[in-house]
C-alpha positions as CSV (number, residue, x, y, z in Angstrom):
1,X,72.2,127.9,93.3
2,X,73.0,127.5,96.9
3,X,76.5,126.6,96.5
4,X,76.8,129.5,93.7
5,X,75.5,132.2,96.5
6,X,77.8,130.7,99.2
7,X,80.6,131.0,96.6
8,X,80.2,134.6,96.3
9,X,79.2,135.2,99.3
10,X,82.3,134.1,100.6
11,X,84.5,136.3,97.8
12,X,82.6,139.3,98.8
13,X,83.5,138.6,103.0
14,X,87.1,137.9,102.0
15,X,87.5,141.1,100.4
16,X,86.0,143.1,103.0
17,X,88.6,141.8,105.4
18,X,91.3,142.8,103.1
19,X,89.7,146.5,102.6
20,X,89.7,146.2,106.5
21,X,93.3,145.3,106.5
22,X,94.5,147.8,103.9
23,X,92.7,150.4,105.7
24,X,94.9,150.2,109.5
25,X,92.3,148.0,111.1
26,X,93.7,145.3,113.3
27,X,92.4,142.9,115.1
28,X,92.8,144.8,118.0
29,X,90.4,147.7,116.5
30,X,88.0,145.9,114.2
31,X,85.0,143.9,115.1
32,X,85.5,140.7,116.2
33,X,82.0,139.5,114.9
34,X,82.9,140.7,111.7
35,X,86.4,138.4,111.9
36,X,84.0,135.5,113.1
37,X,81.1,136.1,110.5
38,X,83.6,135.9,107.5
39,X,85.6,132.7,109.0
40,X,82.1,131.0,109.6
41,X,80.8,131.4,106.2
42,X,84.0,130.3,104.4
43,X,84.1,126.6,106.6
44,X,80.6,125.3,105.7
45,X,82.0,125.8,102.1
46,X,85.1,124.2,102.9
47,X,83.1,121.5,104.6
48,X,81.1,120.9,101.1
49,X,83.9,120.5,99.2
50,X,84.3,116.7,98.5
51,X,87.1,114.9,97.3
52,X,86.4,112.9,94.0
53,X,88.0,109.5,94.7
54,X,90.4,108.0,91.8
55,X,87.9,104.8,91.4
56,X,84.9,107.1,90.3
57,X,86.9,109.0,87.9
58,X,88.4,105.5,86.2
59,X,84.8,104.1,86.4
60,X,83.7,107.7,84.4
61,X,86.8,107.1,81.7
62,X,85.7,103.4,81.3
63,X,81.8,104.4,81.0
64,X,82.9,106.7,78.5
65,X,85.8,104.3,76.5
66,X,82.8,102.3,76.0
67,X,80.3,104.1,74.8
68,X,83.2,105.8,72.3
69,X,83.7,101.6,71.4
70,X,80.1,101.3,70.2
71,X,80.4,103.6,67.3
72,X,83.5,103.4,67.1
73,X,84.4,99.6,66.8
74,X,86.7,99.5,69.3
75,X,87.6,95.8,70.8
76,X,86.7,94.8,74.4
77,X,90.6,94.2,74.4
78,X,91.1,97.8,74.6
79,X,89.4,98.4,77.2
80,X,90.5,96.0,79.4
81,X,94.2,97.4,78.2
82,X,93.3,100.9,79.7
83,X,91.6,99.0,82.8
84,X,94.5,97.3,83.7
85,X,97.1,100.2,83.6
86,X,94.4,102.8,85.4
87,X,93.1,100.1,88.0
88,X,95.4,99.3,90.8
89,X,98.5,97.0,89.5
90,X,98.8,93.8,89.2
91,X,101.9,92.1,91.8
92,X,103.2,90.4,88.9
93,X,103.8,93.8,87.2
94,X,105.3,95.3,89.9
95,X,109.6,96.6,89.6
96,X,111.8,99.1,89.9
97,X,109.6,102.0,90.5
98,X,106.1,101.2,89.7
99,X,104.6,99.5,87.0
100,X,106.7,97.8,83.8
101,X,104.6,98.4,80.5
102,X,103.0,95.1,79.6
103,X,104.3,95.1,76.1
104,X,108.2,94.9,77.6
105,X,109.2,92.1,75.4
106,X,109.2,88.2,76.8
107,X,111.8,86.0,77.6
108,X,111.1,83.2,75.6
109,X,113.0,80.6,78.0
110,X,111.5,82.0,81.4
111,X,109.1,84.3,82.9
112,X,111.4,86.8,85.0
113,X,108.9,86.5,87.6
114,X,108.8,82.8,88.3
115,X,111.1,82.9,91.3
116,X,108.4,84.5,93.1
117,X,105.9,82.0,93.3
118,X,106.1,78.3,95.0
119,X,103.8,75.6,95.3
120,X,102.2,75.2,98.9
121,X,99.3,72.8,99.3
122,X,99.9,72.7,103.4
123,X,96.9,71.2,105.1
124,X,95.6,73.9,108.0
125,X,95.5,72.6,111.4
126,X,91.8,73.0,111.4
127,X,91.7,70.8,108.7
128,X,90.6,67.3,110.7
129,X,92.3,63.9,110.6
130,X,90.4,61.4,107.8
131,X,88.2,59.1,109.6
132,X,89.6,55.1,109.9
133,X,88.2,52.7,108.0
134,X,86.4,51.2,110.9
135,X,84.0,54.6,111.7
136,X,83.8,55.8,108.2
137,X,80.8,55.9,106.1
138,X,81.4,53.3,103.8
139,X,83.5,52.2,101.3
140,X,83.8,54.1,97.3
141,X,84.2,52.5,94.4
142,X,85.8,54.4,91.6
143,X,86.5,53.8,87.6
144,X,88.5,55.9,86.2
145,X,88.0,56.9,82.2
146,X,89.8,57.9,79.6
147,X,93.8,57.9,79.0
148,X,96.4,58.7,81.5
149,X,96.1,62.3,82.1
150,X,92.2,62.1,81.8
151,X,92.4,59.2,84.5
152,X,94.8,61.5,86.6
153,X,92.0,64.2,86.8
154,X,89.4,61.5,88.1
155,X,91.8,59.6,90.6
156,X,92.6,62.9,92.1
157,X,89.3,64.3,91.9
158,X,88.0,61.0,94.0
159,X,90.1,61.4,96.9
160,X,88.3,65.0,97.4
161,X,84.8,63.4,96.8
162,X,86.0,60.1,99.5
163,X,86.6,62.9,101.9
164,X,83.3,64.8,101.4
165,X,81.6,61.6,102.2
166,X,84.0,60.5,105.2
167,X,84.2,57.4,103.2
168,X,87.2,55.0,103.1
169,X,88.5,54.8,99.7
170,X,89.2,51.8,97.3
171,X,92.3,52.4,95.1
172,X,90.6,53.6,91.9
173,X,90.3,51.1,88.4
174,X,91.7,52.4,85.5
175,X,90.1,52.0,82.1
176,X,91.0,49.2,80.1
177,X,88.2,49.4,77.1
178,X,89.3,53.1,76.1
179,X,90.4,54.2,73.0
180,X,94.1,53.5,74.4
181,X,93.6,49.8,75.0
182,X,95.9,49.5,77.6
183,X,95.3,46.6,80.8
184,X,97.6,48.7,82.8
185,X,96.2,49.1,86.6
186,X,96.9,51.6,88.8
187,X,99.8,49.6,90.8
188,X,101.6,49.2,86.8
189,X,101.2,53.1,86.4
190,X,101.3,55.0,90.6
191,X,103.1,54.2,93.4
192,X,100.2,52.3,95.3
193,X,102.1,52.6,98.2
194,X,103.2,55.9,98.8
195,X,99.8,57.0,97.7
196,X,97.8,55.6,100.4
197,X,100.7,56.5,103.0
198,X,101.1,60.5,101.8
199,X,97.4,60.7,102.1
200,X,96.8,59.0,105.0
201,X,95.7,62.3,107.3
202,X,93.3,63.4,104.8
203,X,91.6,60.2,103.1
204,X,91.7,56.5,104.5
205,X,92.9,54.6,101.2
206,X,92.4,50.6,101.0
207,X,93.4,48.6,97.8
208,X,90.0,46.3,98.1
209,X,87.0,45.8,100.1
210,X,87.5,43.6,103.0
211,X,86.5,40.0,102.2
212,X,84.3,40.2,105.4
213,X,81.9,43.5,104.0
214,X,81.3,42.0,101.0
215,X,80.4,38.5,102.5
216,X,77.9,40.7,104.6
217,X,76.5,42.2,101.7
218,X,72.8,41.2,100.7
219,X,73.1,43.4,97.1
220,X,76.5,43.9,95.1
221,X,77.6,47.4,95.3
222,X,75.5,50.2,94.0
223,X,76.8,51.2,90.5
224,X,75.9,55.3,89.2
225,X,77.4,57.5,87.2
226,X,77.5,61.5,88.5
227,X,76.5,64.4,86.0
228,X,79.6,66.2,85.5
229,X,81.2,69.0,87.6
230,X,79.1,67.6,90.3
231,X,78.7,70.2,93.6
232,X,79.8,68.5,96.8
233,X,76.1,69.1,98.3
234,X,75.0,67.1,95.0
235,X,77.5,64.2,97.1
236,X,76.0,64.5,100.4
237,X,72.7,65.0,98.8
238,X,72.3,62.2,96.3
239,X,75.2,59.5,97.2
240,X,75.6,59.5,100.7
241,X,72.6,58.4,101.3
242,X,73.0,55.7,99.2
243,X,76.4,54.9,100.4
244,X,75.0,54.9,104.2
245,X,72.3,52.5,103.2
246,X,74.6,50.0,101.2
247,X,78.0,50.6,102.3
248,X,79.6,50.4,99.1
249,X,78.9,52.6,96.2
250,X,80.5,52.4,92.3
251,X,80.8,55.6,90.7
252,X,81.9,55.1,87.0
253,X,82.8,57.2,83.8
254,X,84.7,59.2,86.5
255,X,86.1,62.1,85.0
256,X,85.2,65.7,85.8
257,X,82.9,64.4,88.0
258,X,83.7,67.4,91.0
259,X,82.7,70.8,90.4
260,X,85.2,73.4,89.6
261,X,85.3,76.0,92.8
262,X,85.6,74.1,96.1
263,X,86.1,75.3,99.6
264,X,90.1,76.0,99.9
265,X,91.2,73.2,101.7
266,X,89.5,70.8,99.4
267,X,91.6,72.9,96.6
268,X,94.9,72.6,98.4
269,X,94.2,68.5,98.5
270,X,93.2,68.0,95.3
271,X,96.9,69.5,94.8
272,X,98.4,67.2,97.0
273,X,97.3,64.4,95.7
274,X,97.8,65.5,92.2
275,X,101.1,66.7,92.6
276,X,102.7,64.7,95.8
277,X,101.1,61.7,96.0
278,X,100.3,60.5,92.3
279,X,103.9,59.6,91.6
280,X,104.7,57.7,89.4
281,X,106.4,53.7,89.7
282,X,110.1,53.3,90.2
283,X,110.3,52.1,86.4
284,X,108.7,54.2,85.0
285,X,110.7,57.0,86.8
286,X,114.0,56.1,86.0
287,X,113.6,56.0,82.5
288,X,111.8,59.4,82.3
289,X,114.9,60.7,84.4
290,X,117.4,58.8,81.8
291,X,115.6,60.7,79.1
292,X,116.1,64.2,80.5
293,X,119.7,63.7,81.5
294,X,120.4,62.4,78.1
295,X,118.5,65.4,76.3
296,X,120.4,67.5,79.0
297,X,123.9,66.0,77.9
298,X,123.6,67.6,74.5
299,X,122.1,71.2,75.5
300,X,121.6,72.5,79.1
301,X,118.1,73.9,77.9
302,X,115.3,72.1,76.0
303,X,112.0,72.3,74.6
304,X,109.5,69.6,75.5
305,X,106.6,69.8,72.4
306,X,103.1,67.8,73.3
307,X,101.7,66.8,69.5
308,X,98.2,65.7,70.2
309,X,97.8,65.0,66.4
310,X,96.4,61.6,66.3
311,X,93.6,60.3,64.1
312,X,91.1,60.1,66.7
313,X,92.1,63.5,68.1
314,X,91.7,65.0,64.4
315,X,88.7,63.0,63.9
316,X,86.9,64.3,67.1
317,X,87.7,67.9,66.5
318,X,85.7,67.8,63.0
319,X,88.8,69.7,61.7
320,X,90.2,69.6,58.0
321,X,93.7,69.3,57.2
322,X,94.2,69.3,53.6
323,X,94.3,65.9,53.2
324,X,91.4,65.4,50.2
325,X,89.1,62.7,49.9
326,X,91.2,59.9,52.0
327,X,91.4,62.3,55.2
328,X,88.1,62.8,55.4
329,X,86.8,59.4,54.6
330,X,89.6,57.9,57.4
331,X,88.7,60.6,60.1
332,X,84.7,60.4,59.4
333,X,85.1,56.6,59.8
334,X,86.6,57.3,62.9
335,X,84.2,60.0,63.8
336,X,81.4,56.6,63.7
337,X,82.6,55.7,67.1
338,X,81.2,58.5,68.6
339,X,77.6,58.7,68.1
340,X,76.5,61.7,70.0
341,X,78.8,64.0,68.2
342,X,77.2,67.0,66.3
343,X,78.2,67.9,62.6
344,X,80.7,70.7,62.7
345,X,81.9,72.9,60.3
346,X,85.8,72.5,59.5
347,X,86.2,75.9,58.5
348,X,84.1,77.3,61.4
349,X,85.9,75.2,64.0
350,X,89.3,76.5,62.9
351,X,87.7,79.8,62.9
352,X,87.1,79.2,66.5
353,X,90.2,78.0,67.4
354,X,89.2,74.4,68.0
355,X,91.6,72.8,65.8
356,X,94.8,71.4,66.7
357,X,97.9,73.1,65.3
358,X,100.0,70.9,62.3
359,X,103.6,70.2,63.5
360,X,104.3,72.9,60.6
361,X,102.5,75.3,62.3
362,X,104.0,74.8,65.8
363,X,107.7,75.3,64.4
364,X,106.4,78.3,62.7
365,X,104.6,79.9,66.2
366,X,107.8,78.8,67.6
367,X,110.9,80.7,65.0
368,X,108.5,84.0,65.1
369,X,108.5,83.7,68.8
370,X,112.3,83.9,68.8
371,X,113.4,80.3,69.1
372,X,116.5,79.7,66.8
373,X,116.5,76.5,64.5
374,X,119.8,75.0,66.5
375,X,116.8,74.8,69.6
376,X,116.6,71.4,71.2
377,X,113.3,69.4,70.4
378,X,112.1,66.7,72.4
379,X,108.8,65.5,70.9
380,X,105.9,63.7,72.8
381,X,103.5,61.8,71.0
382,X,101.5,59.5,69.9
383,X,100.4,57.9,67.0
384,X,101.0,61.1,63.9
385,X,98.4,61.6,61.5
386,X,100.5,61.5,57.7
387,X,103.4,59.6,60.0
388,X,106.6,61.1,58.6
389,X,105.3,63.5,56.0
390,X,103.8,65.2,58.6
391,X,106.2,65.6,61.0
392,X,108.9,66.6,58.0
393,X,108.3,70.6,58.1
394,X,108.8,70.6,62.0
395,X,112.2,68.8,61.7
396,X,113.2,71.1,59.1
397,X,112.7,73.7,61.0
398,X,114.4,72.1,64.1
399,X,117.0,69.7,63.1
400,X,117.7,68.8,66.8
401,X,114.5,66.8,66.8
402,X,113.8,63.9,69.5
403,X,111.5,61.4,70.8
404,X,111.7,58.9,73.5
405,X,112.0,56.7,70.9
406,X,115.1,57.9,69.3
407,X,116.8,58.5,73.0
408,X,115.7,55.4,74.9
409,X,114.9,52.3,72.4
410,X,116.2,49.7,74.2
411,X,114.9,50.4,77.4
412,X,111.7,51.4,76.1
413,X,110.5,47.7,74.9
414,X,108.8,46.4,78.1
415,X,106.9,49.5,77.9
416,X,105.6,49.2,74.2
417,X,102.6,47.4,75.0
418,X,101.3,50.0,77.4
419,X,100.1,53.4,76.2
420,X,99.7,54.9,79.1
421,X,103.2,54.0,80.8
422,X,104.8,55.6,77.6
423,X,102.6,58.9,77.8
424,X,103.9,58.7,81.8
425,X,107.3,58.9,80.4
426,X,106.4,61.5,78.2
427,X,104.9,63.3,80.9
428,X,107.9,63.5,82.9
429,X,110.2,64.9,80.2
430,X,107.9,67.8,79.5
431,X,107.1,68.4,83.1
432,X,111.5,69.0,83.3
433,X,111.9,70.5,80.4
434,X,112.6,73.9,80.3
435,X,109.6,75.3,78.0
436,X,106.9,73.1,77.3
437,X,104.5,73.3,74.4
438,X,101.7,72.2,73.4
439,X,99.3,72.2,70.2
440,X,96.0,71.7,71.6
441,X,94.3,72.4,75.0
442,X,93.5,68.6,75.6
443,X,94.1,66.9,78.9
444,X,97.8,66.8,79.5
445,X,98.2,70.2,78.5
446,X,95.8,71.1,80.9
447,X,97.6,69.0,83.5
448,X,101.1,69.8,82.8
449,X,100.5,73.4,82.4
450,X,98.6,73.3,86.1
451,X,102.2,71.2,87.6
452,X,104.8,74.1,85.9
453,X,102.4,76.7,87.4
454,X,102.9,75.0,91.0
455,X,106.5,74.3,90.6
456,X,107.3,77.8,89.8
457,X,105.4,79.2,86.7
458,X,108.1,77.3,84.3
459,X,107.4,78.6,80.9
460,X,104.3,77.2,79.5
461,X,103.3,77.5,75.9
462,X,99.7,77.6,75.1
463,X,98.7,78.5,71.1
464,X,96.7,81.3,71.1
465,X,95.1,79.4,68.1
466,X,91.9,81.2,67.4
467,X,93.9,84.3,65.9
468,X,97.0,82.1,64.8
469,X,94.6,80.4,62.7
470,X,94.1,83.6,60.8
471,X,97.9,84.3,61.0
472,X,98.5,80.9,59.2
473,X,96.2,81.3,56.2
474,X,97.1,84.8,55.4
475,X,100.8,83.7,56.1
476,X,102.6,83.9,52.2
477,X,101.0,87.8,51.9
478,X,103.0,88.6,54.5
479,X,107.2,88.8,54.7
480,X,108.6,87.0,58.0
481,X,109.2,90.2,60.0
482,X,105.5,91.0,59.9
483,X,104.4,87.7,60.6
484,X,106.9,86.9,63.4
485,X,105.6,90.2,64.9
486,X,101.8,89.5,65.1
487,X,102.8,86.2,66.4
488,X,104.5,87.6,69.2
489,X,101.2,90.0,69.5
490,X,98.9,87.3,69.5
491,X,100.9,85.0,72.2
492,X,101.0,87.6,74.7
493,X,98.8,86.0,77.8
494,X,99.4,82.7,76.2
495,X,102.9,82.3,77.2
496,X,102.3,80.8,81.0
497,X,103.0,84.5,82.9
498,X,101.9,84.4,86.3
499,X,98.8,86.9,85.6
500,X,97.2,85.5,82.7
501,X,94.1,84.0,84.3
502,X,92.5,85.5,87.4
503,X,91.8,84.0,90.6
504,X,89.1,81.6,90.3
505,X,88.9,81.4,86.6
506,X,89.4,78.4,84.3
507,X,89.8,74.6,85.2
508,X,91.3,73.9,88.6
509,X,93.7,71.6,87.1
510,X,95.3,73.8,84.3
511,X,95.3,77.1,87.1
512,X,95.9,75.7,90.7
513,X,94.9,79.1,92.0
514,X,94.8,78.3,96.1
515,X,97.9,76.3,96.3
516,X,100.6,79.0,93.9
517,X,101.7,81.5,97.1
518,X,104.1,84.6,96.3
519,X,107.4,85.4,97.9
520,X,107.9,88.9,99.2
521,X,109.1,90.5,96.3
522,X,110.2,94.1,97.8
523,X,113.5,92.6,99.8
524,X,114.7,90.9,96.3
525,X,114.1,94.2,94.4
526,X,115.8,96.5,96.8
527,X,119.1,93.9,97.1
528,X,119.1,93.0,93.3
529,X,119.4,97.5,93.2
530,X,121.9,97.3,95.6
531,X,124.2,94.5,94.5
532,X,124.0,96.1,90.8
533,X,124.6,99.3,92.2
534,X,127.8,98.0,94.1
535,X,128.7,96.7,91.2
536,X,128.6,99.7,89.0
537,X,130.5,102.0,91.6
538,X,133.2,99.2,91.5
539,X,133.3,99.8,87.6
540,X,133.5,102.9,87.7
541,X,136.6,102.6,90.4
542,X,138.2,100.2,88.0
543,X,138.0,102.4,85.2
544,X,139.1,105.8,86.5
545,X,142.2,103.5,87.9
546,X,142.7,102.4,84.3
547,X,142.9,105.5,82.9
548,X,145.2,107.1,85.9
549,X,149.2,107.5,84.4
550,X,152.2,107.5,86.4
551,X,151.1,110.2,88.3
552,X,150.1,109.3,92.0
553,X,148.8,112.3,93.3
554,X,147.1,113.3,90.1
555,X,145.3,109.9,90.0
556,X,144.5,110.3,93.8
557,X,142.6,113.1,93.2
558,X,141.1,112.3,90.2
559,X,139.4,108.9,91.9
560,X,138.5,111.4,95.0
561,X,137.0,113.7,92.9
562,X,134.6,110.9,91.2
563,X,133.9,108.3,93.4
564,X,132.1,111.2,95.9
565,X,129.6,112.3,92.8
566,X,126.6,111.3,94.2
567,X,125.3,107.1,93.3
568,X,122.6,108.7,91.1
569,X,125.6,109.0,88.5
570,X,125.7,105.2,87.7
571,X,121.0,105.3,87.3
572,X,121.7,104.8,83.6
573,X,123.4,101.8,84.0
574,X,121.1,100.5,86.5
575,X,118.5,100.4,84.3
576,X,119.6,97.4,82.9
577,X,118.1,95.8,86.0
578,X,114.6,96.8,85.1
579,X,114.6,96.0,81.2
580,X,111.8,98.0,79.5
């Protein structure tokens, strides 16, 4: 009511002015208090008059989206598709001038913004020097578990948990009693080497305890196992105690053994060790690197596919394939070896997304997302569940088909024996290939995809498989435009884009968040606008001196004439720049 009667109080002393006004009264002639009275009364309501900020109204139109979504059905999706284009944008969507709409269609071979983002894992100055061997705390023990990439994770997750405890570490033991079976240690796999030199300011690496500590020793070394994703105050709390007591301390089973958010200079070492100093043996190497020049000799672009489609992998999801009675008496004999592992429900775990995709069903994610059939495979695998029959569909619908195998079988022999030094070859063809894809979310996808992010978002694949799944089984009611489409709908945020995981969010390993820095992106936009617009006037030159006759003068004044029209005439052409 107050602000009402203010209101109309000011209305009514506005008018009277005007009467004044119309009437001859100046302001040399009229009251002054009157003149002061009316401008007094309308600046407290000026005063009260508050600007709405843009924030509250988007928080209003979100409140209300989502009561609308309760009756209405509306997916969460939705929401967050109107909170992304009314909140503040994203850098990645940045362009021309503004915002591009985030269903501008996908180059399937690169992300158009991967040339703004680097890998930097730069140790800060404050960060201090690693203690030596002599003052440190003790010395750490560490077994590794699982296969290659699952070993990768531990090793680098041990030099961060060594430098929590200012302890000197051992070079870590990899598992030899794994699924795998493969004796190889870490010298046969890593550069022993340059790992302990490239790390050498952060973590004091030996490749044994000295002779003379373990002679002095009254008990062997303390042996535990960590609970998983293990804080760094669970380290100082519950090991270093242990470790000041009896100087040398065995953690085993050591895989995911750190937690998930650490301080960020612990994050920017975990990525230097995982991507600088874990390199791989000279061997080992140069095959991978004769691999990728020979896939590169037949096509200057390749697809690097990652088929986790073994029989234990199919037996540890609980997944069906079709396969009758003998599948699921081979995978639940398989399934035996695990004891702890619940009953799950096929249908439900495919439901869920849980289930790796079929060969078939990668080709078929792969032509609807616009790959053509004369597309160069290279194929990384293991062991194939069905052997040829399964992999059949896949090569039908990519003839160009390849495996280390088929590129490298000569050279490949002293490797045979060793699981894990053929998945390191594997690894480095996918890591140089120039889209990698994978059927699962297992371990090396996880690892690999985490590397391409660092090394400049190169395109990264991830199946989207919870609503593929759907997509698959309804696939023969549908003709191939439709399904093609949906497939293209559903892979959106699964195609390895800069923005599809926030800051902080999902495994460290898969989204190196703190060590992916961005390049300025204005400078490039505002030279790519000039060079293109250069390049149009220059067009346009060309062609108005292509038309021009014999006639010198005529022509003259014909190119004066449109070269001066302002550069706003060649927009249109422009826009070819900044692709809707």
């Amino acid at each position: 009511m107050g602000v009402a009667k203010a209101w109309r109080f000011s209305l009514v002393s506005a008018n009277l002015a005007l009467l004044q006004q119309q009437n001859g009264c100046s302001s040399s002639n009229c009251n002054g208090n009157t003149k002061q009275f009316v401008l007094w009364r309308w600046r407290p309501y000026v005063l009260q008059r508050r600007k709405i900020s843009w924030s509250l109204i988007c928080g209003l139109m979100l409140f209300a989206l989502g009561l609308i979504s309760l009756f209405t059905g509306h997916v969460a999706s939705d929401l967050e598709w109107y909170s992304q284009r009314l909140g503040k944008p994203n850098f990645y969507s940045k362009l021309k001038d503004g915002i591009v709409r985030r269903n501008a269609p996908i180059d399937i071979w690169k992300s158009k913004y991967s040339k703004y983002y680097y890998g930097c894992s730069e140790r800060s100055k404050k960060f201090r020097h690693a203690k030596s061997e002599r003052s440190s705390n003790g010395y750490l023990l560490i077994a590794a578990s699982g296969g290659l990439n699952q070993q990768r994770t531990g090793i680098t997750d041990a030099v961060v948990v060594a430098r929590i405890l200012n302890a000197t570490l051992v070079v870590p033991e990899l598992d030899h009693h794994s699924y795998w079976k493969d004796d190889s240690d870490f010298a046969n796999i890593f550069d022993v080497d340059y790992f302990t030199s490239s790390l050498a300011k952060d973590v004091t690496i030996v490749k044994r305890v000295p002779d003379k500590v373990m002679r002095s020793m009254e008990k062997p070394p303390y042996t535990m196992r960590v609970p998983r994703k293990s804080t760094p105050e669970y380290y100082l709390d519950q090991v270093l105690p242990i470790l000041l007591r009896r100087r040398v301390v065995q953690l085993t089973k050591f895989d995911y053994r750190l937690a998930n958010d650490l301080d960020e200079e612990l994050q920017k070492m975990r990525c230097r060790v995982n991507y600088q100093a874990l390199r791989f043996t000279k061997p080992i190497r140069e095959l991978g690197q004769k691999v990728v020049m020979r896939m590169r000799k037949m096509e200057k672009r390749f697809i690097a596919v990652h088929l986790r489609f073994e029989p234990d992998m199919l037996a540890f999801s609980g997944c069906y394939y079709g396969g009758g009675d003998k599948e699921r008496y081979e995978l639940g004999e398989i399934r035996k070896r695990w004891t702890t592992l619940p009953d799950l429900s096929p249908d439900g775990e495919r439901k869920r997304g849980k289930c790796p995709l079929t060969p078939h069903e990668v080709g078929l994610m792969l032509r609807a997302l616009g790959f053509a059939n004369d597309t160069y495979l290279y194929v990384a695998s293991g062991e194939i569940y069905g052997g040829e029959d399964t992999l059949r569909p896949l090569r039908e619908l990519f003839p160009n088909f390849y495996t280390k195998e088929m590129l490298a079988s000569e050279e490949l022999k002293p490797f045979l024996p060793f699981s894990s030094r053929l998945a390191a070859i594997d690894y480095i063809v996918c890591d140089e290939s120039d889209v990698f894809v994978t059927n699962n979310n297992g371990n090396m996808a996880k690892i690999l995809a985490g590397r391409r992010r660092y090394m400049g978002h190169k395109r990264s694949i991830r199946p989207n498989a919870k609503r593929l799944s759907a997509l698959f089984m309804a696939r023969d009611q549908m003709d191939w435009e439709t399904f093609a489409r949906k497939v293209k709908s559903c892979q959106r945020g699964f195609m390895g884009e800069p923005d599809e995981m926030k800051p902080g969010r999902g495994e460290f390993h898969e989204y190196p968040y703190s060590c992916i820095c961005e390049r300025p992106m204005a400078d490039d936009i505002n030279n790519d606008r000039d060079r293109h617009i250069d390049k149009a006037s220059k067009n346009l030159i060309a062609k108005v001196q292509s038309k021009d006759g014999g006639n010198q003068g005529e022509n003259r004044s014909k190119k004066k004439s449109v070269v001066e029209k302002p550069i706003t005439s060649v927009d249109n052409e422009g826009d070819e720049l900044f692709p809707d």
